[in-house]
MARMAR-978587 format. One record per atom (N, C-alpha, C): x, y, z; residue in three letters; atom name. Coordinates in steps of 0.2 Angstrom, whole numbers, plus 5000, padded with zeros to 4 digits. Example, Ala and Ser with C-alpha at 12.3 -4.5 7.8 and 13.67 -1.06 7.14 Angstrom:
# residues 2
PT east north   up rest atom
PT 5066  4972 5039  ALA    N
PT 5062  4978 5039  ALA   CA
PT 5066  4984 5039  ALA    C
PT 5064  4989 5035  SER    N
PT 5068  4995 5036  SER   CA
PT 5064  5000 5039  SER    C
This chain:
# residues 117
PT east north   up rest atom
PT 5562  5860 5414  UNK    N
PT 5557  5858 5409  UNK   CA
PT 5557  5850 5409  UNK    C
PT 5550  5847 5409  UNK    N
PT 5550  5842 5407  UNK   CA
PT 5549  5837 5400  UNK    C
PT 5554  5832 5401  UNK    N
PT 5558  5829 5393  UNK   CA
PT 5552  5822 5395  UNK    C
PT 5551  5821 5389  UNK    N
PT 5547  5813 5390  UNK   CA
PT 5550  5811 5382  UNK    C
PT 5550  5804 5386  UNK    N
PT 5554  5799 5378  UNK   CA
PT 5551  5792 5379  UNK    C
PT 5545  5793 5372  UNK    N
PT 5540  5787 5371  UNK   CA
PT 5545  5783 5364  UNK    C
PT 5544  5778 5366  UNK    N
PT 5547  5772 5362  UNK   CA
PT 5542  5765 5361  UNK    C
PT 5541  5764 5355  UNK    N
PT 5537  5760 5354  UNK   CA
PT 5538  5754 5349  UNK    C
PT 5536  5748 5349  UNK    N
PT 5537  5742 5343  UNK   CA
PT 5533  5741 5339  UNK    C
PT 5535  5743 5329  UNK    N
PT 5528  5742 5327  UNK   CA
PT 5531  5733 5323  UNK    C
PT 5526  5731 5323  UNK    N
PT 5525  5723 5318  UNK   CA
PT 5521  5723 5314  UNK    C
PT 5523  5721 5309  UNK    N
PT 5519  5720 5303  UNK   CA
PT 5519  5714 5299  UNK    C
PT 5515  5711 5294  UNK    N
PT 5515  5705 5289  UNK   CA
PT 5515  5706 5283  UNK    C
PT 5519  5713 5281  UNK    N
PT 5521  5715 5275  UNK   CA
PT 5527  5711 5276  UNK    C
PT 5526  5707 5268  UNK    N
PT 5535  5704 5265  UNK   CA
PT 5537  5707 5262  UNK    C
PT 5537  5714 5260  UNK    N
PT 5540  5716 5255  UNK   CA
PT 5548  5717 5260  UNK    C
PT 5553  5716 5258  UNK    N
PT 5561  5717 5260  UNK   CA
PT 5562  5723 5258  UNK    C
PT 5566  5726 5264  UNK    N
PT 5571  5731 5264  UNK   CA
PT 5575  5730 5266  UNK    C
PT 5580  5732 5262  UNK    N
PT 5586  5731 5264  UNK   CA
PT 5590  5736 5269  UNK    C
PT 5594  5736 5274  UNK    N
PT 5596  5738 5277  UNK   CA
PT 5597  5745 5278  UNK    C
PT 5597  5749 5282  UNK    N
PT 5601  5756 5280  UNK   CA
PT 5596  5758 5274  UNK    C
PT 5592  5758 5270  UNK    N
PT 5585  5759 5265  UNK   CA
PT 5582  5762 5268  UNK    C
PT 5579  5768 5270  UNK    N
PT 5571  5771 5270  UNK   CA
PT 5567  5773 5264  UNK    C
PT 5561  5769 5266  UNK    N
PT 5556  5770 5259  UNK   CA
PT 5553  5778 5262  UNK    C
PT 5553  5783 5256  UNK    N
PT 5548  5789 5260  UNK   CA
PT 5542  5788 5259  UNK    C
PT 5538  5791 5261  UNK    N
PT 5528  5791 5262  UNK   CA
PT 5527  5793 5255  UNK    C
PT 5522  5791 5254  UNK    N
PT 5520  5791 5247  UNK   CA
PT 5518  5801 5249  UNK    C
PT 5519  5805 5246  UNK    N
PT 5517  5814 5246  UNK   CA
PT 5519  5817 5240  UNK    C
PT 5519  5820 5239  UNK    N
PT 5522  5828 5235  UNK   CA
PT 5527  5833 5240  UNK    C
PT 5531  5832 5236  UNK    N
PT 5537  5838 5241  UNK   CA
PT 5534  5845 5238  UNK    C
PT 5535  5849 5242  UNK    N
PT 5534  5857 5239  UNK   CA
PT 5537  5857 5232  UNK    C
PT 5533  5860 5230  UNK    N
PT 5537  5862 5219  UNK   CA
PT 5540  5869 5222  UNK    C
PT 5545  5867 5218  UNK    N
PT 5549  5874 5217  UNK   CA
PT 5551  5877 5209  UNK    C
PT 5550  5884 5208  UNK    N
PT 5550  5888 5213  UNK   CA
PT 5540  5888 5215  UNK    C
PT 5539  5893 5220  UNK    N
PT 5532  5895 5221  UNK   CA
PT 5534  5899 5226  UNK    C
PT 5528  5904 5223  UNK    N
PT 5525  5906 5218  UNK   CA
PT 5531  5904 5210  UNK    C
PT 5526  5904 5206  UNK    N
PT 5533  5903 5197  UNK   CA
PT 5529  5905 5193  UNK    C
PT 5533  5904 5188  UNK    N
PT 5533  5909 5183  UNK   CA
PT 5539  5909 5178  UNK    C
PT 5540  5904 5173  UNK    N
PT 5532  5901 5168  UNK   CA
PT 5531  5893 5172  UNK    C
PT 5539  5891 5174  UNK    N
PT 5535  5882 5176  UNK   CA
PT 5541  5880 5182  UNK    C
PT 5537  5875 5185  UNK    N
PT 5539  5873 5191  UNK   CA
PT 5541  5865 5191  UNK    C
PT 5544  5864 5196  UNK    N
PT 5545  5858 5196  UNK   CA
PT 5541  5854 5202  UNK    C
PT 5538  5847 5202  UNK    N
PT 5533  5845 5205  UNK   CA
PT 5536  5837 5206  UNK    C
PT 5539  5835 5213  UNK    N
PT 5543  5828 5216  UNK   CA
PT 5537  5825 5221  UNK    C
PT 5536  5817 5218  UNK    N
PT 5531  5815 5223  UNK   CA
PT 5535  5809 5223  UNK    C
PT 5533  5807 5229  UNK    N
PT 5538  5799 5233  UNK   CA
PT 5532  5795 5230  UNK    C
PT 5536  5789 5230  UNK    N
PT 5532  5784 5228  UNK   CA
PT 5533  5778 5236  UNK    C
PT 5529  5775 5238  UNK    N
PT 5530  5772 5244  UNK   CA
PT 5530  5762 5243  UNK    C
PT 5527  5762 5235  UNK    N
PT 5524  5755 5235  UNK   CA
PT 5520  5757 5225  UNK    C
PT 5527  5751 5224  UNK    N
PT 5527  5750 5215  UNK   CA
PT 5521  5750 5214  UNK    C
PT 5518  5753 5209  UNK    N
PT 5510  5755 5204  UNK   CA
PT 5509  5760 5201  UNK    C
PT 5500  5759 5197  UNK    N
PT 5499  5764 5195  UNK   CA
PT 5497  5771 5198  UNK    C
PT 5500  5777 5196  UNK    N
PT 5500  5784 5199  UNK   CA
PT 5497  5789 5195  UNK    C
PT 5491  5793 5198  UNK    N
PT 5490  5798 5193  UNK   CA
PT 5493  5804 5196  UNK    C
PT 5496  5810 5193  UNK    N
PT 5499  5818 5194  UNK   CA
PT 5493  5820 5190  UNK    C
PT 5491  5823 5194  UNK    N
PT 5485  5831 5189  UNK   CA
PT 5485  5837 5192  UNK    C
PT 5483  5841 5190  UNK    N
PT 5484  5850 5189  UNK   CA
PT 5479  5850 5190  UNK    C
PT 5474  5854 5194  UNK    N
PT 5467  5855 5195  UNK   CA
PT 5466  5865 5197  UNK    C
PT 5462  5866 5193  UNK    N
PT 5463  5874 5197  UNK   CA
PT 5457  5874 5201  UNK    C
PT 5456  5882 5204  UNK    N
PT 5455  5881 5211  UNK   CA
PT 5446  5880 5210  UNK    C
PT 5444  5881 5205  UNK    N
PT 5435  5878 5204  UNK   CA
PT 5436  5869 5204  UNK    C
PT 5443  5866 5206  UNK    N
PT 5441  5858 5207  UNK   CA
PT 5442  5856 5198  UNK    C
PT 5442  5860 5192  UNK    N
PT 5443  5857 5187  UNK   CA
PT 5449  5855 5184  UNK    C
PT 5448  5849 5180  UNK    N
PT 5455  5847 5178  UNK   CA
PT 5460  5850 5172  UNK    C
PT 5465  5854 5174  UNK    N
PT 5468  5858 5171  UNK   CA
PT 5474  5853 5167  UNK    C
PT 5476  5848 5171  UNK    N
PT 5485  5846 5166  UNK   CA
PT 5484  5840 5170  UNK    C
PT 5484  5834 5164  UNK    N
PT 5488  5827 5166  UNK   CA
PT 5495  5826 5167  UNK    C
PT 5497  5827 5170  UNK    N
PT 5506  5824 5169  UNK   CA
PT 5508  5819 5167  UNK    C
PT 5507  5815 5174  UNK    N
PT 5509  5807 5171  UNK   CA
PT 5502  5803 5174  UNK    C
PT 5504  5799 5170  UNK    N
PT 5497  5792 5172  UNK   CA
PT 5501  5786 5169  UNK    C
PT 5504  5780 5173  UNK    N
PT 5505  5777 5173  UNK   CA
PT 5509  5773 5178  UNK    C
PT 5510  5766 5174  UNK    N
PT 5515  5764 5182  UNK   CA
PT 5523  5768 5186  UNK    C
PT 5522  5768 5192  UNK    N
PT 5531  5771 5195  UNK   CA
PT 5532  5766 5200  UNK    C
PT 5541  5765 5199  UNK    N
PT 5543  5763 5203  UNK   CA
PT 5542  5765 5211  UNK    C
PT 5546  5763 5215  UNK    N
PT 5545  5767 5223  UNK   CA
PT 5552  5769 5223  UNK    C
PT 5550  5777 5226  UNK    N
PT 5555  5782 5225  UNK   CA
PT 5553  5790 5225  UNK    C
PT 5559  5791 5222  UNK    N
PT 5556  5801 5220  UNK   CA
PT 5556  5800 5213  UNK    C
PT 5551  5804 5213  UNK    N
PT 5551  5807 5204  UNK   CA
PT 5549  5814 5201  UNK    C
PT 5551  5816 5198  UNK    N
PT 5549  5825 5196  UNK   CA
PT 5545  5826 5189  UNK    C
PT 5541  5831 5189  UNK    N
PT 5537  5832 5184  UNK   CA
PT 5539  5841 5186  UNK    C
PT 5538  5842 5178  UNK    N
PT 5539  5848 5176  UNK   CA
PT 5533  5850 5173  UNK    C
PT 5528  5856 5176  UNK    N
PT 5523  5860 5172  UNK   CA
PT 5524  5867 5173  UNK    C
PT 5523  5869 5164  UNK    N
PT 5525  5871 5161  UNK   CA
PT 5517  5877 5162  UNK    C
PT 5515  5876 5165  UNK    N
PT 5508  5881 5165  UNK   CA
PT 5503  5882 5161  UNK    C
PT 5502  5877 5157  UNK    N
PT 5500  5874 5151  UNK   CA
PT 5491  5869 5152  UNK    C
PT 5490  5871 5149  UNK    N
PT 5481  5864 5150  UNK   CA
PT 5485  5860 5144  UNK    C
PT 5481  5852 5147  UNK    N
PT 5482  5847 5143  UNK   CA
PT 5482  5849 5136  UNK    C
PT 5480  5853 5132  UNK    N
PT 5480  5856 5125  UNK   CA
PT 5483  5862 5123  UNK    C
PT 5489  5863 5126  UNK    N
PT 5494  5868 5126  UNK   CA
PT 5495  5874 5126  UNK    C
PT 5486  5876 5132  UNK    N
PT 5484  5883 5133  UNK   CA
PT 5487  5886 5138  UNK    C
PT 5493  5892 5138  UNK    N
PT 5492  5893 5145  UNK   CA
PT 5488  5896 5149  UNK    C
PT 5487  5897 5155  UNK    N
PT 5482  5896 5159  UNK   CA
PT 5485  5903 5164  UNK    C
PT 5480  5908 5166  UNK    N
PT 5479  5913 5170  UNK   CA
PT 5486  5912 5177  UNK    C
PT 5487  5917 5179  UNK    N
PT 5488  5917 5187  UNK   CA
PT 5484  5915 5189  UNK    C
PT 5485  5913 5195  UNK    N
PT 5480  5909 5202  UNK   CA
PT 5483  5903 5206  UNK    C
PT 5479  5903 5208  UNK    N
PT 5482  5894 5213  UNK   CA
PT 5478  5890 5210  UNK    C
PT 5482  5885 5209  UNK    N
PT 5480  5878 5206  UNK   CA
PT 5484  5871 5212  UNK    C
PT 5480  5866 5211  UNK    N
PT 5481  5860 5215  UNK   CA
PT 5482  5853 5212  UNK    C
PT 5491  5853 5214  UNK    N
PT 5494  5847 5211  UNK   CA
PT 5491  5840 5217  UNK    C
PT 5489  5835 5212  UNK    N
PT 5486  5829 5216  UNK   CA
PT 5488  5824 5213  UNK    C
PT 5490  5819 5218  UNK    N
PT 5494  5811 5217  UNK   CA
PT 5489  5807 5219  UNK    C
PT 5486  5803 5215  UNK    N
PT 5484  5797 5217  UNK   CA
PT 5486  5789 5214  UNK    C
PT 5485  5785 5219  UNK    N
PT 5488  5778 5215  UNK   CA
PT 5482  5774 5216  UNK    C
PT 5483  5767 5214  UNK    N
PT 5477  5761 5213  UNK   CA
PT 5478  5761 5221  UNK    C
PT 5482  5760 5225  UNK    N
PT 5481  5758 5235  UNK   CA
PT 5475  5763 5238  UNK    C
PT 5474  5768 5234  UNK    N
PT 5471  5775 5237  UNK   CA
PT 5473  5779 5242  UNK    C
PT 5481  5780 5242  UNK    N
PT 5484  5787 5243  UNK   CA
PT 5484  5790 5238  UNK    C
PT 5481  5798 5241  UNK    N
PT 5482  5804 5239  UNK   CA
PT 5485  5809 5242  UNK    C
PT 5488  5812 5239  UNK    N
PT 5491  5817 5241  UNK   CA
PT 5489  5823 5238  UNK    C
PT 5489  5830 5240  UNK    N
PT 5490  5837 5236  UNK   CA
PT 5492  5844 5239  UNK    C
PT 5495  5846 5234  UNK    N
PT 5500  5854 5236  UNK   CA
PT 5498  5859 5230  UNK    C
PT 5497  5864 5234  UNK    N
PT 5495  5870 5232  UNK   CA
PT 5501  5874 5228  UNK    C
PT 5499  5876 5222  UNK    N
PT 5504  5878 5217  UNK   CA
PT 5500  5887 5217  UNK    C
PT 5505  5889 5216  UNK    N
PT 5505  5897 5213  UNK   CA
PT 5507  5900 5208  UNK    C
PT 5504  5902 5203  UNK    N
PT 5505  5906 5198  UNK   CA
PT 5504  5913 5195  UNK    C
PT 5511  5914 5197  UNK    N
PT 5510  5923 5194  UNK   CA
PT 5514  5924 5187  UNK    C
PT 5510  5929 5186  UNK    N
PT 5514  5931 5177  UNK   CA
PT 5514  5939 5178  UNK    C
């Protein structure tokens, strides 16, 4: 079999400092666990670059089912826990629903949630 090992040099004019041994992760959503759940799950997105962030619930017609968080985060991991609930403390049918992160840079990310009862 043939092995190939590509190596490349990236530069950049970003000054934000890293410290050493430090990996920043991608700004995403990790898989919520559990999924499928039932009644609530846990929902971890990285943060890649300090600002404001929106987490929302959306079910599968594209409508806005659950705000989580809205406001500024650090850069990092952080968890939101839904509870399977609309912003008004309905809960809400089995189906698939869609967890979405966006910040003010315009990363977005989203992961597909499962709900059974």
């Amino acid at each position: 079999s043939l092995v190939v090992t590509v190596s490349f040099l990236v530069t950049t004019n970003d000054p934000t400092p890293v410290p050493a041994g430090q990996v920043i992760p991608a700004f995403a959503i990790e898989s919520n666990y559990p999924n499928p759940f039932n009644p609530a799950t846990t929902i971890a997105l990285n943060v890649d670059t300090p600002g404001t962030v929106r987490l929302e619930i959306f079910d599968a017609r594209g409508s806005l089912v659950r705000r989580l968080h809205e406001g500024h985060l650090a850069t990092g991991r952080h968890e939101y826990r839904w509870d399977g609930k609309t912003d008004a403390g309905i809960p809400v049918s089995s189906g698939v629903f869609l967890a979405r992160v966006r910040d003010t840079a315009g990363h977005t990310a989203t992961r597909r949630l499962m709900l059974i009862k």
